[in-house]
N, C-alpha and C positions, 0 to 999 in steps of 0.2 A: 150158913151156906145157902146159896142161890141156883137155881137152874137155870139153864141155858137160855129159857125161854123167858124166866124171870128177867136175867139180866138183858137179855134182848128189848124188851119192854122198857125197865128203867133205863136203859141209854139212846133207845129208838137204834137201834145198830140191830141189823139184819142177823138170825142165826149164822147163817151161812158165813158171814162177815166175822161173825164170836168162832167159828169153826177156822175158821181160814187162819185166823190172827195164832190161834192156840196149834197150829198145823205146822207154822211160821217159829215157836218158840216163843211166843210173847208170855207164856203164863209158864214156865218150865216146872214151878213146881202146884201145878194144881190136881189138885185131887180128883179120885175118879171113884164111885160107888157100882160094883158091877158094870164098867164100861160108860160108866153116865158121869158126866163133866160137872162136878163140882164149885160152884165160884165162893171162893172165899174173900172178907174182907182185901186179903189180899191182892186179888186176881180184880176188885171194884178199885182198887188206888191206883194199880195199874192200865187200868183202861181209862180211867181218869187221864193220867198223862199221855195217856195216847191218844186222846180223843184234843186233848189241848194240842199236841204236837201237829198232828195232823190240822188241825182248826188255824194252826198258825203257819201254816203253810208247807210243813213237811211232807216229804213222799214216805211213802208204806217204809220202804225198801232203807229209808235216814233211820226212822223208826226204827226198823230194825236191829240197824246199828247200833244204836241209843240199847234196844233192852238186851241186847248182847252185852253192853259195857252194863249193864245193872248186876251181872250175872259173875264180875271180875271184881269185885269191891272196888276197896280202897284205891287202888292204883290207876281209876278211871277215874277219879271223883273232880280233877280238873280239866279233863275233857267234858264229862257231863254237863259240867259249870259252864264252860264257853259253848256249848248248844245252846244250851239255855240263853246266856246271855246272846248270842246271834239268833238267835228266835226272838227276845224280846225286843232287840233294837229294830227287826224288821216288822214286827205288830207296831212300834213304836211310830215308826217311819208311814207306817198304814194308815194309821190312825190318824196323823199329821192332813196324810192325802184325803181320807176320806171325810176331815172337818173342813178343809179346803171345801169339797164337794158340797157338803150340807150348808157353809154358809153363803154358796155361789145359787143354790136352792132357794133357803131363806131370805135372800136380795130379792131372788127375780119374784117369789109370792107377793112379798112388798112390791116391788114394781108395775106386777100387772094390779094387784088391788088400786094404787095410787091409779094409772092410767083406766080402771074399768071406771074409778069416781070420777076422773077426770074427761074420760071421754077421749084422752088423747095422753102423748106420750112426752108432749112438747113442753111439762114442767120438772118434767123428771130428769131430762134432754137436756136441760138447763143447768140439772145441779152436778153433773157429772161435767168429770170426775171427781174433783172434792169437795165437794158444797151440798152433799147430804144430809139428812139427820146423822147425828154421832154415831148413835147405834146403828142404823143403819150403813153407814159408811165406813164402820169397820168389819161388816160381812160384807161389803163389795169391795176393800182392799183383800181382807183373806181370800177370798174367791177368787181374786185376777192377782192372787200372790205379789201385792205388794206392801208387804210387810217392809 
């Protein structure tokens, strides 16, 4: 069992925020010692997917919903599944964008390193569009998405 302030610590999530959530239903069955909040393995699995839910872009309030249908069994367990599964195709989709991003990055470092040795921009000017190095010219097709 964990206190409040334990588990605050191990998740970096604000009391106030562990109070809020358990105020909300997110923990229905946690324990209480004299009025003092309890966390049990439990109550850490479920913050666990709360913490992924929200990190994947869910509002408090989806959330919600989600530990409401934890709370109904079996008869949710194919709604549960398609959350999940549209939560992962949109991290999926994220991610996509956000390698776009990092290899439109990784060009331009190359790029300005090649022009600071070179003193100008006029050899690099030259190989664009496709007459890059290999490696190099398939972070500047990802990055200007021409895959």
């Amino acid at each position: 069992m964990y206190s409040i302030g334990q588990v605050s610590e191990m998740f970096n999530i604000p009391v106030s925020t562990l109070r809020y959530y358990d105020k909300e239903g997110f923990f229905p069955n946690m324990e209480r010692q004299s009025g003092i909040r309890k966390f049990s393995d439990r109550e850490i699995g479920a913050l666990h997917i709360i913490e992924c839910l929200k990190s994947s872009g869910l509002e408090i309030k989806e959330i919600k919903q989600f530990m409401d249908m934890t709370t109904k069994g079996a008869e949710t367990y194919a709604d549960r599944k398609a959350l999940f599964e549209a939560r992962r195709d949109a991290v999926e989709a994220e991610i996509a964008n956000l390698q776009k991003t990092l290899d439109m990055l990784k060009y331009k470092c190359w790029y300005y390193d090649q022009a600071i040795a070179d003193g100008s921009e006029d050899r690099i000017n030259a190989m664009l569009p496709d007459k890059l190095p290999p490696e190099i010219q398939k972070l500047y097709d990802s990055g200007n998405g021409r895959h």
